[in-house]
N, C-alpha and C positions, 0 to 999 in steps of 0.2 A: 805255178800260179794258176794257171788252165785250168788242172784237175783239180786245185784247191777250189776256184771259185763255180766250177760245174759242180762237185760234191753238195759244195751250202746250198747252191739253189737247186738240189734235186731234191738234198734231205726239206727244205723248207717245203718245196711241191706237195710229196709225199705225205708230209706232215700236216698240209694245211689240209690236203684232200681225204684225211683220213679222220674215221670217229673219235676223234679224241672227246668228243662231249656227246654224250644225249640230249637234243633237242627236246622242248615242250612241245608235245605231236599233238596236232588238230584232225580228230578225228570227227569227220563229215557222216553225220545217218541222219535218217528219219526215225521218229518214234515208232515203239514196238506196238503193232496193233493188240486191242483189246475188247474181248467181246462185248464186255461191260460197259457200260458210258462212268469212268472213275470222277468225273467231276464233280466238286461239292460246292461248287465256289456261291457266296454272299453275293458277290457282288463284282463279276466279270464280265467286263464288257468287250464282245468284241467287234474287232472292227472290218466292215467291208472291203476290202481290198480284192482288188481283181487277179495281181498279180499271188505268186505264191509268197507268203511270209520268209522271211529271213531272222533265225534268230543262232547269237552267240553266246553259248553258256559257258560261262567260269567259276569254275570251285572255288567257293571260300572257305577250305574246313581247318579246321585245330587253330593256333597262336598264331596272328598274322605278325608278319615284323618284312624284312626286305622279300625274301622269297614271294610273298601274297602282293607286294608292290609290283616284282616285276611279271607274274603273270598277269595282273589283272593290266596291265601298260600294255603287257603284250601283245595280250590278246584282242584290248580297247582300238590300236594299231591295226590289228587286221581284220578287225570289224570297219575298220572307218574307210581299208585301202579298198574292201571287197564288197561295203556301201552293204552291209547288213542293216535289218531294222531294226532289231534289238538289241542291245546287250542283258543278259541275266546274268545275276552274282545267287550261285547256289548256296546259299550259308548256311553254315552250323560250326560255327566259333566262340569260345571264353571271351576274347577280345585277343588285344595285344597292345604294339608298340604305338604311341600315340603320335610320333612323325613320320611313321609307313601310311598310317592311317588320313591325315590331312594331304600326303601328296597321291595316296588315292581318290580323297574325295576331289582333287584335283584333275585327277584325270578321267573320270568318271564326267565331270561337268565337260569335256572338251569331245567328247560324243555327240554328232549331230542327232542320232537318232533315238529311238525311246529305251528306256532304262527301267530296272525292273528289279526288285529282287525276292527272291522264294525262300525264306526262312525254314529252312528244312531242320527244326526239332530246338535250333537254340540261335538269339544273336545280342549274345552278351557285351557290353560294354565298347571298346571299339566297334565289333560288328554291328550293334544299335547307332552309331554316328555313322558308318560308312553305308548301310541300311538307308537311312535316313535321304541321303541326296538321289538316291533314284525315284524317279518319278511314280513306281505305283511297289509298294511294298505285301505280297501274298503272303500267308502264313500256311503252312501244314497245321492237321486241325490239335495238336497236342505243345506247339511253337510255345517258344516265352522270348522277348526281348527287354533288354533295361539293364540295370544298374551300369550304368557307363560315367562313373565319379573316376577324374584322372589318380593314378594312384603312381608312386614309383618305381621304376621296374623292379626292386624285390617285394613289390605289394604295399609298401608300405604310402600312410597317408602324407603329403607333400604340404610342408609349411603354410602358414594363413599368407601370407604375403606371397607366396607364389602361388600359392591356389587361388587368390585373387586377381591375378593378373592372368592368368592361367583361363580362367570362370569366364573373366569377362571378350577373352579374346576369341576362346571359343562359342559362346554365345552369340556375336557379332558373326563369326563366319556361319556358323547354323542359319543365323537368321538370313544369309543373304544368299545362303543355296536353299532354303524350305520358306522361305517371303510366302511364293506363290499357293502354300495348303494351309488350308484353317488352322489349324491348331499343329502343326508338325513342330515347331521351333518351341514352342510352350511345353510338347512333350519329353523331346528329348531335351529339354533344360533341365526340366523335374528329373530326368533321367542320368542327368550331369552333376547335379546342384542342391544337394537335400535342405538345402536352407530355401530353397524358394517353394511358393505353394502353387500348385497346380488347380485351379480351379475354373469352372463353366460356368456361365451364371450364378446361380446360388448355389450349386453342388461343388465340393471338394473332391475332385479326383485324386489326388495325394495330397496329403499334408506334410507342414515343413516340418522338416526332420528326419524324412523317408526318401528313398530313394523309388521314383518309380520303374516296377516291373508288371508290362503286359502280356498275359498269355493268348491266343487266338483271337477267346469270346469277349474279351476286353477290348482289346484293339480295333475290333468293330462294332461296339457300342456309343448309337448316333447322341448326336449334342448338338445343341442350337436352331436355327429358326433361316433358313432351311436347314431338316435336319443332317448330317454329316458323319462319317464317321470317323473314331476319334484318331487312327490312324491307319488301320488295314483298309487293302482293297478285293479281298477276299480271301475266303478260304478252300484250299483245295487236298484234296488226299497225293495228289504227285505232282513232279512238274511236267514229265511229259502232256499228259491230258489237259494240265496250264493253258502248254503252249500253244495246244492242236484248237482249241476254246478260241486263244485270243486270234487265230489265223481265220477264224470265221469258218471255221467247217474245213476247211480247205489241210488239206496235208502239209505241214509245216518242213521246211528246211531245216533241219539242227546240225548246229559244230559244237562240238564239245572241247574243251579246252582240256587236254589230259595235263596235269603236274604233275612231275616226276621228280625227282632227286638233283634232277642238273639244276632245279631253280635254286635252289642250297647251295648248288656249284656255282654258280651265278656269284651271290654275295660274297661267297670268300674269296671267290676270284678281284672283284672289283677294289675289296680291301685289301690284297694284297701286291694289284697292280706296282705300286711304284715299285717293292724287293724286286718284284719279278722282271720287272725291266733292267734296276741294276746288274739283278745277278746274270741276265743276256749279256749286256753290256761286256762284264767281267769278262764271263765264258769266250766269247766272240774272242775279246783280246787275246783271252790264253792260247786261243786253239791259233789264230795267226801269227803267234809268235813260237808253235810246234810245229815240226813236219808231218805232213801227213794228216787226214781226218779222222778224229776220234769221239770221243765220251763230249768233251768240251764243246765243238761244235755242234755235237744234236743236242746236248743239251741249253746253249742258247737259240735257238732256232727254234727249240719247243717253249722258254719259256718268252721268247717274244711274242712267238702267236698264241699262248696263253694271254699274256698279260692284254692285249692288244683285241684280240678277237674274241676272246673270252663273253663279251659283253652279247655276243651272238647266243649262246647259251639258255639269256632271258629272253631274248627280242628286240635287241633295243637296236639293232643295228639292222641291216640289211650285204648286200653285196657288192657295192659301191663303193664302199671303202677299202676292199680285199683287192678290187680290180685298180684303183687308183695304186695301191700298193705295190702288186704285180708291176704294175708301168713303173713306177720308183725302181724297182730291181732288173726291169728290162735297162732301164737308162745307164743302170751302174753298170751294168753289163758291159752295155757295148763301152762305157767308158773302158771296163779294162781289156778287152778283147780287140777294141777299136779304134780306140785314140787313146792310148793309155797316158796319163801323166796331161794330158791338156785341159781335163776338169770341165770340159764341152759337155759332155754327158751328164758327168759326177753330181756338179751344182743343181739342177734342175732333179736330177733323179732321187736327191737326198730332202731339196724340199719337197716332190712331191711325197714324198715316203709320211715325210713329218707331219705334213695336211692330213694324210688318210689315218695314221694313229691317232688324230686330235678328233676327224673325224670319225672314226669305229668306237671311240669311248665315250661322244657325245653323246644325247639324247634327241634325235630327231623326229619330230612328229610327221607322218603323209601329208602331203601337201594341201589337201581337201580337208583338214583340221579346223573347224569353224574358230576363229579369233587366236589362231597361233601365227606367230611373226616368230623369225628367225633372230635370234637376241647375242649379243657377247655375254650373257651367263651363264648359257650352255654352255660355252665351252672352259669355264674358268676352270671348273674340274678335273677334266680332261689335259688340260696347257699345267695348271700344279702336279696331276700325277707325272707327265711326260718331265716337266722340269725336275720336279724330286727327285726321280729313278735316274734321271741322265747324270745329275751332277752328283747322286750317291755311288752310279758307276765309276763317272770320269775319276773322284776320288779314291774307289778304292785301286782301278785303274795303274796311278800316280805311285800309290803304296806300294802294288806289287811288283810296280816295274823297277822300282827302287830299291825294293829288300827282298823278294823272291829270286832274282837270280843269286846271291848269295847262299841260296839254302838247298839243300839236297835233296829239297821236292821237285828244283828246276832241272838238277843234273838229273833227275829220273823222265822228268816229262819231255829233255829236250835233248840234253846235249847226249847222252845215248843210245837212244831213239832216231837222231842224230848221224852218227857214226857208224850201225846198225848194216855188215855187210862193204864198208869202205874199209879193204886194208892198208889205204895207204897213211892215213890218217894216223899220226904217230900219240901215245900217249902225253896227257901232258906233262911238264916237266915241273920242277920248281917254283912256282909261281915270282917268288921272291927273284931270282936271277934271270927271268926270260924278259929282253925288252920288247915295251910297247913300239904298235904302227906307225909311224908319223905321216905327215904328208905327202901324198904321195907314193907312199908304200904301197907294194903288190900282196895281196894276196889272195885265200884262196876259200870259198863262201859251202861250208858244211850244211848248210838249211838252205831251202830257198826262198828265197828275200821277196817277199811281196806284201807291202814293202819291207818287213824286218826280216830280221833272220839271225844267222851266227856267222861270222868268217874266223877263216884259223888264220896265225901269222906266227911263222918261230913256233907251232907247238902249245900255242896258247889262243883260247877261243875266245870272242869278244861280239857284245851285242852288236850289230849292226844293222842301217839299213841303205836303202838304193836312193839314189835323190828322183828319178823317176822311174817306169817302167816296173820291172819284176827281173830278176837273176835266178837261173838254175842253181841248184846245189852242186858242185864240185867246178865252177864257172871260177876263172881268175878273178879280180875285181880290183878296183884302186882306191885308196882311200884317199878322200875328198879334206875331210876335216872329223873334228872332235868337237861333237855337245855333250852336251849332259848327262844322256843316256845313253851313247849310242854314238860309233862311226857312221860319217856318210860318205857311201862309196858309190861307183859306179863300173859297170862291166869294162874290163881291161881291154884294150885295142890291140890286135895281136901285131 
């Protein structure tokens, strides 16, 4: 039982301390100096600041869908923990999924500081709405943005009746993140809605029926009294030289948010959370009901810190939850090393466990999050994954403990492996003619029972387990009684 339970908590150490994922690496520089002065900008203003600028830039390039959420959360995160003044979204995206996109422009608004984003060459349809909520939108001077009409994810165009309720929902929400620019909510409507006309005064900017697309020189073409422009806030040949502009001369601080492939890893991980907790679950069971550590135990052990810590991957977690965990496994610990059977430990150490997987899967915002309150809907997600995967394991659990030892995948995994080295261990006999233990009866335990195991009696082996404690393999024991699955014994008094 010892080396059973030091085995799981080395391989679990090992495991958790090792690169199982590539992290989203924040890689800290300054711009590359330039002889040239590269700025072309219209209309950049910067600002006086004594101190040196702080900006965080995140890519936004190719089809956004979950991956582009959880960098951009990510990275919003450690902008807000490390009190940067910017965030920038570097774009050049088709669009994509339109409810990656709304919990972006969600998270984008929960940034105390100024927002920005630099259209590097295209920001099509989603990227024109998620564009749209940052406070000052730059263009590269050959940039296009617009056609952002919802369509369905194989392209296709989405019924009159939901595209109505669709139109008008997101309309309202544009309008209550772009209220405060002249004309921002008017554009990207045009740019949502071809049945609406976009028009200034007496001049028609789009007409109905068209979807609006602006390239650089358009997007900063003034309207109105005072005049405005119609949505850029300049234009510049890079972002570096942007940023070094808006820092007022001054050397700018830049993080760049690298994305990598584990953001992909991310998402499958999250959807696949509950399997991967059942099949721990499962694994866990098998390997305590074999002698010895094998395939079974690293295998749940890897996919619980999968399922579980996976969510580290994007960012969404921190190390608070790993350490609350840790403490869950210290308390089992000494439950079985130290007061084994009294559940002093046990209880305490299995709820904390359960808190810290509720909390690793949640989404927690830094504390310094302007208008974030801590809610029961973060965790609804979290508390469904953990409930699905426990009671898809405890189920299949049930199955196998019921028809697997029957089958000659059990007599390979256990009962040979088993006996493996004991010659005293007689073959078995008959099955039909050998009787069962009763109460009472001695015999003598082939596995070691912590709690389950096998004992032999007469030549014939039968599940059993300990009513407390742990038992050696080759230990006498006494049988207690008959459930359902299984004798319960205890060590024999000599």
């Amino acid at each position: 039982m010892t080396n059973r339970c030091l085995t799981l908590l080395s391989a679990f150490l090992v495991a958790w301390s090792s690169p199982l994922f590539i992290r989203a690496q924040e890689v800290e520089q300054t711009p590359a100096e330039s002889a040239a002065e590269p700025v072309q900008a219209e209309s950049v203003e910067a600002p006086r600041a004594a101190a040196q600028s702080r900006f965080y830039v995140i890519p936004v390039q190719g089809p956004i869908g979950q991956p582009t959420l959880f960098a951009i959360r990510g990275g919003v995160k450690t902008a807000i923990e490390e009190e940067y003044d910017y965030v920038v979204l570097d774009m050049d995206t088709p669009g994509g999924r339109l409810d990656s996109t709304l919990e972006i422009m969600e998270v984008l608004d929960r940034f105390p500081g100024k927002t920005l984003t630099y259209v590097n060459d295209e920001a099509t349809s989603a990227g024109a709405i998620i564009a749209s909520v940052t406070q000052q939108i730059y263009f590269a001077p050959k940039a296009t943005m617009g056609s952002a009409e919802p369509v369905t994810g194989q392209g296709e165009d989405i019924n009159d009746s939901m595209k109505r309720k669709l139109m008008s929902y997101l309309n309202a929400k544009m309008e209550a993140y772009t209220g405060e620019y002249p004309y921002r909510s008017e554009v990207i409507r045009a740019m949502m809605d071809p049945d609406f006309e976009l028009k200034i005064g007496d001049e028609v900017i789009c007409p109905e029926g068209e979807l609006l697309n602006l390239n650089a020189k358009r997007a900063h073409m003034e309207y109105g009294d005072p005049p405005s422009p119609l949505l850029g806030s300049g234009i510049v040949d890079e972002l570096d030289p942007l940023l070094r502009s808006l820092a007022g001369g001054k050397e700018p601080q830049i993080t760049r948010f690298q994305a990598t492939w584990s953001l992909n890893l991310a998402e499958f991980i999250v959807s696949l959370a509950p399997f991967l907790l059942a099949v721990a679950f499962i694994t866990v069971y098998i390997e305590f009901q074999s002698p010895g550590f094998g395939v079974f135990g690293i295998t749940g052990v890897i996919c619980f810190l999968v399922a579980i810590f996976g969510h580290n991957v994007a960012g969404l977690s921190g190390h608070e939850p790993m350490l609350l965990f840790l403490l869950g496994i210290l308390l089992l610990s000494l439950e079985v090393f130290v007061a084994p059977g009294t559940l002093f430990f046990a209880i305490p150490g299995f709820v904390i466990m359960i808190a810290s997987l509720i909390w690793a899967m949640a989404d927690i915002w830094p504390a310094n999050t302007p208008d974030y309150q801590w809610e029961w809907a973060m965790f609804e997600e979290p508390i469904r994954n953990l409930l699905g995967g426990s009671l898809l394991g405890i189920v299949m659990i049930l199955i196998l403990a019921r028809f697997l030892p029957k089958t000659f995948i059990w007599d390979r995994l256990v009962l040979k492996e088993a006996v493996v080295g004991d010659a005293r261990v007689p073959e078995s006999p008959d099955l039909g003619t050998s009787p069962s233990p009763l109460n009472g009866s001695l015999a003598r335990a082939v596995s070691d029972l912590h709690p389950s195991g096998e004992i032999e009696f007469e030549g014939r082996r039968f599940d059993a387990r300990c009513e407390t404690g742990s038992i050696r393999r080759g230990a006498r024991v006494k049988v207690l009684r008959r459930e359902d699955f299984a004798y319960v014994v205890e060590e024999a008094r000599s």
